[in-house]
C-alpha positions in Angstrom: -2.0 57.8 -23.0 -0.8 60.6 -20.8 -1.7 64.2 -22.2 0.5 67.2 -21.4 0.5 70.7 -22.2 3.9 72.0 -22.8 4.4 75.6 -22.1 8.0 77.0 -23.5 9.6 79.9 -24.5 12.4 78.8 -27.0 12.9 75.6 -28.7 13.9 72.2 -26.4 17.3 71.3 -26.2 18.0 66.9 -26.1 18.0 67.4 -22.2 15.0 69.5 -22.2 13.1 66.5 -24.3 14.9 63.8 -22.2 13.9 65.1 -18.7 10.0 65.7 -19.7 9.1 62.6 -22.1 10.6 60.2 -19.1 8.6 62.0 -16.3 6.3 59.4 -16.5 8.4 56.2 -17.1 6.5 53.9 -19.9 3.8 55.7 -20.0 3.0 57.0 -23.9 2.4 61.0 -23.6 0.9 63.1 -26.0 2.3 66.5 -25.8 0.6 70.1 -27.0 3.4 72.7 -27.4 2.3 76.1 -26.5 5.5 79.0 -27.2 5.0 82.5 -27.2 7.8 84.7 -29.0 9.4 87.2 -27.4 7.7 89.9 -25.9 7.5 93.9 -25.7 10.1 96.1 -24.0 8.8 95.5 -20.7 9.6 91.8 -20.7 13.2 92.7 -22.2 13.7 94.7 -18.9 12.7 92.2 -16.3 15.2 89.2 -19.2 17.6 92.5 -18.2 16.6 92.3 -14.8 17.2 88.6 -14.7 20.5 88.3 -16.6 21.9 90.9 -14.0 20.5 88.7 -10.8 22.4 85.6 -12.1 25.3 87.6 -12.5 25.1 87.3 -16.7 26.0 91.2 -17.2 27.1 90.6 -20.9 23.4 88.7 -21.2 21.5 91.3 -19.7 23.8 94.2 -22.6 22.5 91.7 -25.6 19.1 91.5 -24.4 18.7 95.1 -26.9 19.6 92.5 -29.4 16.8 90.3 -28.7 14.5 89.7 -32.2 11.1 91.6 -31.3 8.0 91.4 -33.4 7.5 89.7 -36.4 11.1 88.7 -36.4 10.3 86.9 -33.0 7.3 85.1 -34.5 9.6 83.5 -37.1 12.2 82.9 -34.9 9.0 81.0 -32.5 8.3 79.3 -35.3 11.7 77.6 -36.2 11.8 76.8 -31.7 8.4 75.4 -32.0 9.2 73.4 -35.4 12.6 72.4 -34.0 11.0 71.1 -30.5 8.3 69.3 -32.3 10.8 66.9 -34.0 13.2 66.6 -30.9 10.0 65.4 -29.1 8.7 62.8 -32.0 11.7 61.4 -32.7 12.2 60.6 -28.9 8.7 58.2 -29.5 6.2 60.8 -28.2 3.1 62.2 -29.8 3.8 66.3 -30.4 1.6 69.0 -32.0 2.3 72.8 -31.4 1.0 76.2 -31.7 2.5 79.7 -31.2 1.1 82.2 -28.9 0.6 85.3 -29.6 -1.5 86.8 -27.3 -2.8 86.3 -23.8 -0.8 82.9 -23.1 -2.7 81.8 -20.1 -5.9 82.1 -21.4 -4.1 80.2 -24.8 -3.5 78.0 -21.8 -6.4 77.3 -20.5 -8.4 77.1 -23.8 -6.0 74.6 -24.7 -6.1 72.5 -21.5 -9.8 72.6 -21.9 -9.8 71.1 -25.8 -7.4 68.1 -25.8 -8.3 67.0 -21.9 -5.1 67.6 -20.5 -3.9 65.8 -17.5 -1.0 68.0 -16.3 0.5 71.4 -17.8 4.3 71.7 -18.1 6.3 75.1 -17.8 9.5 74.7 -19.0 11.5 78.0 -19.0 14.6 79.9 -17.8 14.5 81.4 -14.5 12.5 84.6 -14.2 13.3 85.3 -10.7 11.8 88.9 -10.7 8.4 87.4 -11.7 8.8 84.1 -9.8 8.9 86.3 -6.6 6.0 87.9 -7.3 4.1 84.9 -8.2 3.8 86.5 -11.7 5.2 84.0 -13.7 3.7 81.4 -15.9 3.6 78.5 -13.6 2.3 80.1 -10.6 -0.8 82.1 -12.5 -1.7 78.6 -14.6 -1.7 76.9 -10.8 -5.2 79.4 -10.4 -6.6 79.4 -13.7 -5.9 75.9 -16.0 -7.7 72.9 -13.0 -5.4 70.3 -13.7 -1.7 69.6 -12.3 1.0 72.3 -13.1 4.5 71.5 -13.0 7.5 73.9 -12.9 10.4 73.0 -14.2 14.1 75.3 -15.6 15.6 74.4 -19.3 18.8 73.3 -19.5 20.2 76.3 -21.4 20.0 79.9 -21.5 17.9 81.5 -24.2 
């Protein structure tokens, strides 16, 4: 069996599950969710910053509207619940976890325990962080040791 760790910030739409439990054909994969509620204000400016780059300017005028806090930790919580069952009932193995702090060391930690074979970062296009290399995908490529793949969700958060 194939092991994956599944980074994500909202829950998995049918595409989203479709596209990564047939990356690997046959093969049976395990995954281990990792989703981190929204953040602090600075990461509602650059999901402003974003919205505006792609054009989305009524996105980037709800982004003040975004659940922060412990409202964002329940709403993680229903994502995280919701893309566990998409992911079972399409035949995989799925366990999950929210993240509340630090998520590349959660990351890591978590790459380490289960003997993961590749990590998965399945988000929206940050495009300020991606060209700074800050984003998930590119800091996990220095940190995790294994295989990390990038890849966009098929919906807007």
């Amino acid at each position: 069996m194939f092991t994956s760790v599944l980074m994500i910030e909202k829950a998995l739409t049918s595409a989203d599950v479709e596209f990564v439990t047939t990356l690997h054909g046959e093969e049976p994969v395990a995954f281990h969710v990792l989703l981190q509620p929204r953040g602090d204000q600075a990461d509602r400016l650059l999901r402003a910053i974003d919205d505006i780059a792609l054009g989305e300017l009524d996105e980037a005028r709800r982004e003040g509207a975004t659940p922060e806090g412990e409202e964002a930790r329940s709403v993680g919580r229903q994502a995280l619940d919701v893309s566990l069952t998409a992911l079972r009932a399409a035949g995989s193995a799925a366990e999950g976890r929210l993240v509340e702090d630090h998520p590349l060391d959660a990351l890591k930690s978590l790459v380490a325990e289960v003997g993961a074979d590749e990590v998965i970062v399945l988000t929206d296009p940050h495009y300020v962080e991606e060209f700074f290399h800050r984003d998930w995908a590119s800091r996990a490529r220095h940190k995790v040791g294994v295989p990390v793949l990038k890849l966009f969700s098929h919906s807007k958060a």
